[in-house]
N, C-alpha and C positions, 0 to 999 in steps of 0.2 A: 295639833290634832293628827291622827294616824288613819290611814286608811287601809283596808286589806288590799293588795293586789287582785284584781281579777282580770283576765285575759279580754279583751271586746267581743270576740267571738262567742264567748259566755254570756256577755251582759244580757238581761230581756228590761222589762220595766220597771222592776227593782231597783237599778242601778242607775238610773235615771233621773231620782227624786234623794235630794239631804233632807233631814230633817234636822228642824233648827231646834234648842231648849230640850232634847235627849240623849241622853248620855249613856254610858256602859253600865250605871249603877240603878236610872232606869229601867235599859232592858231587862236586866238582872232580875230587879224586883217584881216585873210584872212576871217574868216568867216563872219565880218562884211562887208566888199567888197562882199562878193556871194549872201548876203542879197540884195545889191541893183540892184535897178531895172536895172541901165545903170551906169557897172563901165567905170572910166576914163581912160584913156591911160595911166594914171599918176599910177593910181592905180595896174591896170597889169604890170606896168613896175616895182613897190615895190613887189607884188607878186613874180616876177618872181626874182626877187633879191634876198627875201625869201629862196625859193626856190633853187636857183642855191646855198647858203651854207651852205644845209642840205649833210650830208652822212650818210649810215643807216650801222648797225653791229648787230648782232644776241644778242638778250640778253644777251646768256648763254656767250657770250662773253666781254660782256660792263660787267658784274659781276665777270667773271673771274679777267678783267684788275682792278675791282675797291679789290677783294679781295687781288691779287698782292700788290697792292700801298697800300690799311690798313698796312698789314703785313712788308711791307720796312718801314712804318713809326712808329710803333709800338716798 
C-alpha cells in the first residue's frame, strides 16, 4: 500500500480516517461518473455498491494492526 506524504502541520480531519475496501480504481470511477453531465441509474446504482463496502478506521489504528502483523510475521 502507498501513501502520499503530507506534512502534520497540513493534516486537518481528512487525514485522520483510512478507508477500508477503496481503492485508486474506485476513486477513479466515482469521479469519472460526477464528471458527467447526466449519470445513469446504472451508474449510481455501481456508485452505491462502491460505496456500501467501504468501512473507515482511524489511522493510528489501521498502523497499529499493520505494526502488529509485521511483528507476528517477522
Amino acid at each position: 500500500m502507498k501513501f502520499d506524504y503530507v506534512p502534520k502541520e497540513q493534516w486537518d480531519d481528512e487525514y485522520n480516517m483510512f478507508l477500508e475496501n477503496f481503492s485508486e480504481e474506485d476513486k477513479s470511477f466515482i469521479e469519472n461518473i460526477s464528471e458527467k453531465e447526466q449519470p445513469t441509474d446504472e451508474d449510481i446504482l455501481l456508485i452505491d455498491k462502491i460505496l456500501d463496502d467501504i468501512s473507515t478506521t482511524t489511522v493510528t489504528a489501521k498502523i497499529r494492526n499493520w505494526i502488529i502483523k509485521s511483528k507476528r510475521y517477522s
